[in-house]
C-alpha positions, 0 to 999 in steps of 0.5 A, a space after each residue: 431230635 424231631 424228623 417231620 415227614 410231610 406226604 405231599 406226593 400223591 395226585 389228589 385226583 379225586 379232588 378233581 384239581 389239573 395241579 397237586 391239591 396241596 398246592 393249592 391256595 385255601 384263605 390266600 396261602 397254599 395248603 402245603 405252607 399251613 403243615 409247614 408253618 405249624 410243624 416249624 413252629 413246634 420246633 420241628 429239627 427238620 421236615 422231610 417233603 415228599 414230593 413228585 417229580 414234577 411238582 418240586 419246581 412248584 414246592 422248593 420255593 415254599 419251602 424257602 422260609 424255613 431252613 429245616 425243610 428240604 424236599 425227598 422224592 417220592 414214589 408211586 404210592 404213598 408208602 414209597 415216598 415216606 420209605 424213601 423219606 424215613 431213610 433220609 431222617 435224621 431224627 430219633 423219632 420221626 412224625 409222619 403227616 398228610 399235606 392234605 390236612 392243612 389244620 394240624 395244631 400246636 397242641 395235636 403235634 405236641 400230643 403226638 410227640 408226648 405219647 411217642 415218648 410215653 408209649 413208643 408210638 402215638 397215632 391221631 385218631 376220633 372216636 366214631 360218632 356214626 353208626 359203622 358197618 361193614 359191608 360187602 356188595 351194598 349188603 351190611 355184613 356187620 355192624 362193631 360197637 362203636 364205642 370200639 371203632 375210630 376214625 385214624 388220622 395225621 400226624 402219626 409219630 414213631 421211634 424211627 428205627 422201628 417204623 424203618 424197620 416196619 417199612 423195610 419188612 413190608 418193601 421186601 414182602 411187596 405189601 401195601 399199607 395205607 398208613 403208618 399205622 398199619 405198617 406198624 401194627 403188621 410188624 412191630 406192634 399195636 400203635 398207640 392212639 391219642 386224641 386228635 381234633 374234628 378240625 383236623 380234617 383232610 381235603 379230598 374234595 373239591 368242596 373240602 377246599 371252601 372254607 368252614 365259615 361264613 361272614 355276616 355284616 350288620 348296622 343299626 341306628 338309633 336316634 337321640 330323643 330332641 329337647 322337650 322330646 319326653 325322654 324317659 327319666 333316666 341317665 345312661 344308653 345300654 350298648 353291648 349289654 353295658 349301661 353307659 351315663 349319657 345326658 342324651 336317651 336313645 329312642 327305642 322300642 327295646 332297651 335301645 342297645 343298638 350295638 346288639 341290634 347291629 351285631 344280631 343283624 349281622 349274625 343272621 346275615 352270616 347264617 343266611 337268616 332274616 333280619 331281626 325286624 323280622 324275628 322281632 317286630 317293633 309293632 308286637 307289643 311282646 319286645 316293648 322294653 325288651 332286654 337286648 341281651 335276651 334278644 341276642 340269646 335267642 338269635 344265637 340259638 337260630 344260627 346255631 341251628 344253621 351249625 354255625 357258631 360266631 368266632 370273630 366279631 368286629 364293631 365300629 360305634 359312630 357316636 358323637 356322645 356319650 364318650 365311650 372309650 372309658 367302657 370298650 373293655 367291659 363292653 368287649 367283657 359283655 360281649 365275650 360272655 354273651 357270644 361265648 367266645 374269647 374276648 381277644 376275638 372281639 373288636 370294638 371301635 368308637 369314634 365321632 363323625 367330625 360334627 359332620 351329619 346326624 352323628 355329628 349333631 349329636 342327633 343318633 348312634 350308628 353301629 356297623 357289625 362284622 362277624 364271622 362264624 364256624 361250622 361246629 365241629 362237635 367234639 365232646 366224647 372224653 377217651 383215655 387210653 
C-alpha cells in the first residue's frame, strides 16, 4: 500500500499572496489540484494533506474528486505537519511531496516508488549546473566539486516505519530538519537519490506563479497566378514542406510554402521577435526560390536563442483548391520533424471559404498559425546511482 503525503500547510509568505500559494489558480486550476491529480492517477492508496487550520474550508472542497484524499492538520513547521500525517498512514511505504511543486510526473512518482523499493528509500534530486559556494558573511569560504553537489527536490519516498521512527527521534531531541531527507539521514541512514526533472520546480515566487510559455500567432497568404498569368511549368504547391498537385501555382518569391510562412510569423511572434519580412525580405535577391523549410530552421535557431522552444502548434488552411485532406497527415509528419516535436502536439485544419472571397474564388491561400512555446529547461547530465 502507497500513502501520499502532500505538505501544503506552510504560508508561503515569501511568495507574497494574503491566501496560501497552493491555492492559488496557475493555468485556471489551483496549484494543490495538479499534486492531487497525478498522485490519483499513479494509484496513490491514499493522500494525506496537510494543512492549517484556517485553510481547510478553503482545501476539503478540492479534495472532493478524489475519494482517497482527506485532509491532516498540520503544524507550526513543516516538520510537524508531515509528523502529524505519517502518523495517521496507512500505508507500508509513504511518499512525501511539496504542494508548491505542481509539476510532479507520472514518471518521477513511479521513479520514486521503484528506488523505495530497490534501495529502501528514494529521494528526488538534480545535479548542479552551477558553480556552488559556500559562503559565510558575503565571503565564499568554499567551493565543492560540482559533480558532487545536487539540488534535492519532492517526492521523497521511504518505508513508513523507518521514516516515523526518524521522525519520533528528531520530536524527542526537538530538531528541525528541512525535509525527509535530512531526518532520515541524521537517523536511519544515507537516502538514496533518483533523478528528478528541471520541470519539477517549486513556486516560491510571485514570478514562479507566470507560466513557463508563451504564445505566437501568425497568418499568411498567397495568391494563385490568374490565366495567361506565366506560372511556372510546374504541378503542385509546397505546404509544410509537403508537395501537393495543384492545376493552380501560387505566386512567390520563395518556394511559396504559405503554411511555414505563417507558422514562422507566429514563432517569432511567441519570442518577442520581428517578423519574417523582416529577417527575409523579398526584395534580396538571396531568398528567391528559397526553400521554406530552410527558412524555418533558421527562425527555430532565433527562438531558441530567446530560450524558447515551440511545444504546440495549431494550423487552420483556408483553401478553396487543392484538396488537401488526403496529405494533413504527412503535412503534420513534415512539421513534427521540422519543429522536433510529437506530431499528436500539432494540428492541422483545411477547409474552403463557402466560395465566398478570394478564397472562394479560387484566387489564394490563406493560413492562420498558433503556437505555443516553452522555456527549455535543459537536462542533459546522465547520472546512475
Amino acid at each position: 500500500m502507497i500513502s501520499v503525503i502532500i505538505a501544503a500547510a506552510g504560508k508561503g509568505e515569501r511568495a507574497g499572496f494574503e491566501e496560501n500559494k497552493v491555492l492559488k489558480e496557475l493555468n485556471g486550476m489551483p496549484v494543490l489540484c495538479y499534486s492531487l491529480s497525478a498522485f490519483s492517477e499513479c494509484g496513490a492508496d491514499e493522500i494525506l494533506v496537510t494543512a492549517r487550520e484556517e485553510d481547510e474550508k478553503a482545501i476539503l472542497p478540492l479534495l472532493a474528486p478524489y475519494p482517497n484524499a482527506r485532509l491532516v492538520r498540520g503544524g507550526k513547521t513543516r516538520g510537524q505537519s508531515v509528523y502529524n500525517a505519517l502518523k495517521e498512514a496507512k500505508g507500508e511505504i509513504v511518499l512525501v511531496h511539496d504542494a508548491a511543486r505542481p509539476f510532479v510526473t507520472k514518471k518521477i512518482i513511479r521513479d520514486c516508488i521503484e528506488c523505495v523499493k530497490m534501495h529502501g528509500s528514494g529521494v528526488c534530486a538534480l545535479p548542479a549546473t552551477d558553480t556552488t559556494v559556500i559562503a559565510k558573511n558575503g565571503e565564499i569560504i568554499s567551493s565543492p566539486a560540482r559533480e558532487s553537489v545536487f539540488t534535492v527536490q519532492t517526492p521523497q519516498g521511504f518505508y513508513k516505519d523507518e521514516l516515523l521512527s526518524a521522525y519520533e527521534c528528531a520530536v524527542a531531541e526537538g530538531k528541525q530538519f528541512t525535509d525527509e531527507s535530512g531526518v532520515y539521514g541524521n537517523y536511519i541512514k544515507p537516502p538514496r537519490l533518483f533523478l528528478g526533472e528541471r520541470s519539477n520546480k517549486k513556486l516560491t515566487y510571485p514570478e514562479d506563479f507566470m507560466p513557463a510559455e508563451r504564445v505566437g500567432f501568425g497568418v499568411d497568404t498567397h495568391a494563385f497566378y490568374a490565366d495567361g498569368e506565366g506560372a511556372p511549368f510546374i504541378n503542385f504547391i509546397t505546404l509544410g514542406g509537403v508537395r501537393i498537385p495543384s492545376e493552380k501555382i501560387l505566386k512567390a518569391h520563395s518556394d511559396g510554402d504559405v503554411l511555414v510562412h505563417a507558422l514562422m510569423d507566429a514563432l517569432l511572434s511567441a519570442a518577442g521577435l520581428r517578423d519574417i519580412g523582416y529577417y527575409f525580405p523579398d526584395t534580396d535577391e538571396k531568398y528567391r526560390g528559397a526553400n521554406s523549410t530552410e527558412l524555418l530552421k533558421e527562425v527555430l535557431a532565433r527562438v531558441r536563442e530567446r530560450g524558447l522552444v515551440p511545444y504546440n502548434v495549431s494550423i487552420s488552411v483556408l483553401a478553396e483548391t487543392p484538396r488537401l485532406s488526403p496529405h494533413i497527415d504527412s503535412i503534420k509528419q513534415s512539421l513534427s520533424e521540422l519543429l522536433q516535436i510529437p506530431a499528436e502536439r500539432i494540428g492541422v485544419a483545411a477547409g474552403t471559404n463557402e466560395k465566398l472571397g478570394y478564397v472562394g474564388e479560387k484566387k489564394g491561400i490563406t493560413v492562420y498559425a498558433y503556437v505555443q512555446v516553452h522555456e527549455i529547461l535543459p537536462c542533459k547530465i546522465s547520472v546512475s546511482y
